[in-house]
C-alpha positions as CSV (number, residue, x, y, z in Angstrom):
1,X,11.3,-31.6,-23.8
2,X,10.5,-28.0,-22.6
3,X,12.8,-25.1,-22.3
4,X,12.3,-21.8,-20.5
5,X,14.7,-18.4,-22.3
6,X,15.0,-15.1,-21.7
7,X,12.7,-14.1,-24.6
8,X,10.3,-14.6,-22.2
9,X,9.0,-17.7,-23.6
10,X,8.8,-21.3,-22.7
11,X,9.2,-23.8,-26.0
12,X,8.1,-27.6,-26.4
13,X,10.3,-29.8,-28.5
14,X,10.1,-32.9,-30.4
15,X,12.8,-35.2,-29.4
16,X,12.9,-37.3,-32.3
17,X,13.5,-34.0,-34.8
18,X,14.9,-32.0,-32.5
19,X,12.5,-29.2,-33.9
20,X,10.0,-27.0,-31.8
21,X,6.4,-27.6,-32.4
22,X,5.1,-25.1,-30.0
23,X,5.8,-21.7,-28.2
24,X,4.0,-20.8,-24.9
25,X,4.3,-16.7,-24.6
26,X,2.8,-14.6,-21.7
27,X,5.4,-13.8,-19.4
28,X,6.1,-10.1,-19.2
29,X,10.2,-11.3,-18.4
30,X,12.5,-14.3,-18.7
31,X,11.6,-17.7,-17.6
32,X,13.9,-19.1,-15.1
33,X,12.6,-22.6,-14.7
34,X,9.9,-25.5,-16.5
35,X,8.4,-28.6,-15.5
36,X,6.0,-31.2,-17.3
37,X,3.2,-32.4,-14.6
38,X,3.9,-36.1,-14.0
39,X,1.0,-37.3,-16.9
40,X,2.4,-34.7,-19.3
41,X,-1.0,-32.8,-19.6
42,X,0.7,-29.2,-18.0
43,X,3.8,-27.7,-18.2
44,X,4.3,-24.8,-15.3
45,X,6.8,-22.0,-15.9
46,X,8.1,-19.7,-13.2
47,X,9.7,-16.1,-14.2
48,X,11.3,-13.0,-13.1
49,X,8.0,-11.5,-13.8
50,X,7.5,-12.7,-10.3
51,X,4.6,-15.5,-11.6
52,X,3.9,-19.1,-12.1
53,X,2.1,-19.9,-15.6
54,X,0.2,-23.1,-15.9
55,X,-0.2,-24.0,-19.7
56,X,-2.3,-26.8,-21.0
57,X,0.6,-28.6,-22.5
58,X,-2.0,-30.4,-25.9
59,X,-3.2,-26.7,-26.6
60,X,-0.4,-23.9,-25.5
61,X,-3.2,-21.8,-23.4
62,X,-1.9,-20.8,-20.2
63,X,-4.7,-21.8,-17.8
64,X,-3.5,-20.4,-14.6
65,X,-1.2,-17.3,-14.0
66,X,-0.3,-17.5,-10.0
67,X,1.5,-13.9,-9.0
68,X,1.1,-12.1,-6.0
69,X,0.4,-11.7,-2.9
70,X,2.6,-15.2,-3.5
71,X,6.7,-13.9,-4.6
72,X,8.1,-10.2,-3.8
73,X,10.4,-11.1,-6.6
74,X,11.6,-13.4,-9.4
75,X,10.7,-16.9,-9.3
76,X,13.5,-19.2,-10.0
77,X,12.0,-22.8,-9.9
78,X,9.1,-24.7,-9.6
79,X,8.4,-28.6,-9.7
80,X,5.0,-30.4,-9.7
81,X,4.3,-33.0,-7.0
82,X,4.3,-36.1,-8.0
83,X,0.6,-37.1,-8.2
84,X,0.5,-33.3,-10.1
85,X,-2.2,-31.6,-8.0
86,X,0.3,-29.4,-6.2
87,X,3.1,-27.7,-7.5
88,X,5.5,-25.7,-5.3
């Protein structure tokens, strides 16, 4: 499971413990929404820091940061497609 806060950082949990194993920071405000990629090997995050992260889900590292000339403000979801190359 993965959770987005307003500490501004997006957490990956272990269902079975119910613990956190990981912490994904680098957004400058809260994040507003999280999805898995459909094989489980990204996790995107949108925020009102008006970007999309893309984190390597096995490693934390945020691979991609998509900001503007794409939102004029806050982003409030995002969703991969389901093959995972596109997310919107």
């Amino acid at each position: 499971v993965v959770s987005g806060s307003w500490d501004k950082s997006v957490k990956v949990w272990d269902t079975a413990t119910g613990k956190c194993f990981q912490t994904l920071t680098g957004h400058t405000d809260a994040v507003n929404a999280v999805a898995f990629a459909p094989l489980g090997f990204h996790i995107a995050s949108a925020s009102w820091d008006m970007s999309v992260k893309i984190w390597d889900a096995a490693t934390g590292e945020c691979v991609h940061t998509l900001t503007r000339p794409g939102h004029g403000n806050a982003v409030s979801s995002v969703v991969f497609s389901p093959d995972g190359i596109l997310i919107a």
